[in-house]
C-alpha positions in Angstrom: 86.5 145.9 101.3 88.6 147.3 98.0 87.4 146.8 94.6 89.3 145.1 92.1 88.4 146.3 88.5 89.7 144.5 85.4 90.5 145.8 82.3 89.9 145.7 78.8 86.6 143.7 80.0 85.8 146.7 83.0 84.4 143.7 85.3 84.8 144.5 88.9 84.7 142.8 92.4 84.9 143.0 95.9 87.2 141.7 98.0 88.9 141.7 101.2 92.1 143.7 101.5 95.0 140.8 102.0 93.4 138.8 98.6 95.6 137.9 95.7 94.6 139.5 92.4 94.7 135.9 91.2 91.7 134.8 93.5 89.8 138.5 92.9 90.2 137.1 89.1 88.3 134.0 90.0 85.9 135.6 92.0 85.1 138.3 89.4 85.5 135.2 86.5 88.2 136.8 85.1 90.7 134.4 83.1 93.8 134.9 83.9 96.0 132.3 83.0 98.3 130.1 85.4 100.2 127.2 84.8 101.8 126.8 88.7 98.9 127.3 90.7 99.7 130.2 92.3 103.4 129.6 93.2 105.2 132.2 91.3 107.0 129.6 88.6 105.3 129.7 85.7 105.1 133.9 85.4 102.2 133.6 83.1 99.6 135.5 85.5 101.5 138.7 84.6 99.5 141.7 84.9 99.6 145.5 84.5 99.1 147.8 87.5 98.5 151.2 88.5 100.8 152.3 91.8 97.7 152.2 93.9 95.9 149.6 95.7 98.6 146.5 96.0 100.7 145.6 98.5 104.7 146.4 97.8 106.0 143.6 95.8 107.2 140.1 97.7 110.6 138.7 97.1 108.8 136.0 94.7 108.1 139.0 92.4 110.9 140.7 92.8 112.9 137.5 92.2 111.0 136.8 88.7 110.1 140.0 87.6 113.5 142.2 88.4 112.6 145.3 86.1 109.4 144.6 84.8 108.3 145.8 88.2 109.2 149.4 87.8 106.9 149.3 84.3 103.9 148.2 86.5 103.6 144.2 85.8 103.1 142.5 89.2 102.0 138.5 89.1 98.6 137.9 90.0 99.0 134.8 91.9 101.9 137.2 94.5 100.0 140.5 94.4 98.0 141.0 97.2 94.9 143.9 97.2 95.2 146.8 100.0 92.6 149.0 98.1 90.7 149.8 95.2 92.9 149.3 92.3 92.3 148.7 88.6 94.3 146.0 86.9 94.8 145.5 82.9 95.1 141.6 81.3 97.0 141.0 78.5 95.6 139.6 75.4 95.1 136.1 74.9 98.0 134.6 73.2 95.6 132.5 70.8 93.4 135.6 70.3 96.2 137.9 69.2 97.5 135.5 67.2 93.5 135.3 65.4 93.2 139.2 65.6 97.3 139.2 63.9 95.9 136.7 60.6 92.3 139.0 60.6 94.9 142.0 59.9 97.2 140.2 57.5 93.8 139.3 55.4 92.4 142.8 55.2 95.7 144.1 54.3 95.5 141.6 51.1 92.4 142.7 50.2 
């Protein structure tokens, strides 16, 4: 077993090596957002990762991603676990845009 952790929320799972970080996501219920249901098209289950724990990338990723690979974003629905490995979410989209008018408002003030 290798365990999955996910960050900024540090909630962690279990999983069999061979599981896509999309399904360790679920498992740990972990949002990650997906519009395609797993088949590399939509690219909004884009992910951070460290260079340990995943499986090299497929062509799927390497196909959508091209260079973001080499600054560590892998797709969650492609990436499949070999070990432990930690993995960072991007924010929210509606939650940065809250946090971005909470900033504006203090600046005001």
């Amino acid at each position: 077993m290798a365990r999955v952790t996910f960050l900024p929320d540090g909630k962690s799972v279990e999983v069999r090596p061979g599981t896509t970080l999309l399904d360790a996501s679920r498992r740990a219920r972990v949002t990650i957002r997906t519009r395609c249901g797993g088949k590399a098209a939509c690219l909004m289950c884009k992910v951070t990762a460290g260079d340990q724990g995943l499986a090299a990338a497929n062509q799927n990723e390497r196909l959508k991603l091209g260079g973001l690979l080499e600054e560590g974003f892998r797709l969650a629905c492609q990436a499949k676990v070999t070990g432990d490995c930690l993995i960072t979410l991007p924010e929210d989209p509606l939650k940065a845009a809250v946090r971005k008018q909470l900033e504006r408002q203090q600046e005001e003030e």
